[in-house]
matplotlib code that plots the C-alpha trace (Angstrom):
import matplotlib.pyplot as plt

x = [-19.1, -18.9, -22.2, -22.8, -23.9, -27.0, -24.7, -22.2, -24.2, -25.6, -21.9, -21.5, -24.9, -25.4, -22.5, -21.7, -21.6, -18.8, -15.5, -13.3, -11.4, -14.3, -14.7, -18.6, -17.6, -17.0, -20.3, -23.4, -25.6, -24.3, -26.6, -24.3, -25.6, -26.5, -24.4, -26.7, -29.2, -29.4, -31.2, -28.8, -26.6, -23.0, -21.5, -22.7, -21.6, -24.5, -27.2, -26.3, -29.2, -29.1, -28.0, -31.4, -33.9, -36.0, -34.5, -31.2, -28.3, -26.5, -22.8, -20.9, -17.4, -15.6, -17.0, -14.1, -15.1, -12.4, -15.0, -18.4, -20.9, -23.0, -20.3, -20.7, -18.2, -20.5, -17.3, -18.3, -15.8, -14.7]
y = [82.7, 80.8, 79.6, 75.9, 73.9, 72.0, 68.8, 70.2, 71.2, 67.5, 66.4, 68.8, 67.8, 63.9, 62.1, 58.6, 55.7, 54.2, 56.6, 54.6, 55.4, 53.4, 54.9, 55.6, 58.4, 60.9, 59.6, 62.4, 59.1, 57.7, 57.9, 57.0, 55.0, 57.5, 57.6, 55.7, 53.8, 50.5, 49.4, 48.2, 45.6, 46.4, 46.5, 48.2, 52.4, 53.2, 53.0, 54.5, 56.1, 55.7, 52.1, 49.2, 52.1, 52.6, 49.3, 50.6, 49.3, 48.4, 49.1, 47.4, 48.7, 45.4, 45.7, 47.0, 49.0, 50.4, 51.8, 52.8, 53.2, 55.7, 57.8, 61.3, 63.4, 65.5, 67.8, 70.9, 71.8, 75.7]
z = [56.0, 52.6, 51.0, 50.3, 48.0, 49.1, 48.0, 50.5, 53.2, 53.5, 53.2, 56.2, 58.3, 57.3, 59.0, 57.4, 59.8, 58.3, 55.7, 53.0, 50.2, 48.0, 44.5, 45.3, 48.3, 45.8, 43.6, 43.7, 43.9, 46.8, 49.8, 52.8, 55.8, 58.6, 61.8, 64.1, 61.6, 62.8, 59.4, 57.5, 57.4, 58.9, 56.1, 53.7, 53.5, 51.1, 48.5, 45.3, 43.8, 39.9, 39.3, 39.6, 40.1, 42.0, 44.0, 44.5, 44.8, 48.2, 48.2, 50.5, 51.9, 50.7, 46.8, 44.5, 42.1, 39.7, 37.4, 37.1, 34.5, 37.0, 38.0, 38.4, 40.6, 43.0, 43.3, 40.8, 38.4, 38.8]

ax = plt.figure().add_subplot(projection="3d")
ax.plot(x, y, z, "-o")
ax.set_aspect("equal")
plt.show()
């Protein structure tokens, strides 16, 4: 068995309520909505944890965003 990440095991363990091909998916800051919160509004996929801290930022599945001052890739470089 392969060890994870702790970025990946959440990946693995914390299912999104909602998948798109949004920029922030592949963001380390994005927090995705949980499968079965019934919080927040429908449609937003996330908060993202860096940008208007500690207020964060909603981002909502119909935002395009092409770039991102924030961005970090949470895939690790090998």
């Amino acid at each position: 068995m392969a060890e994870l990440t702790p970025q990946e095991f959440l990946d693995k363990v914390l299912k999104p309520e909602k998948e798109s091909d949004h920029i922030c998916w592949d963001c380390k800051f994005l927090k995705p909505v949980i499968e079965g919160s019934r919080f927040p509004p429908a449609d937003l996929i996330g908060y993202c944890m860096k940008i208007h801290w500690p207020h964060y930022w909603g981002v909502a599945d119909f935002n395009v965003v092409k770039k991102c001052y924030a961005f970090e890739s949470k895939k690790v470089p090998k």
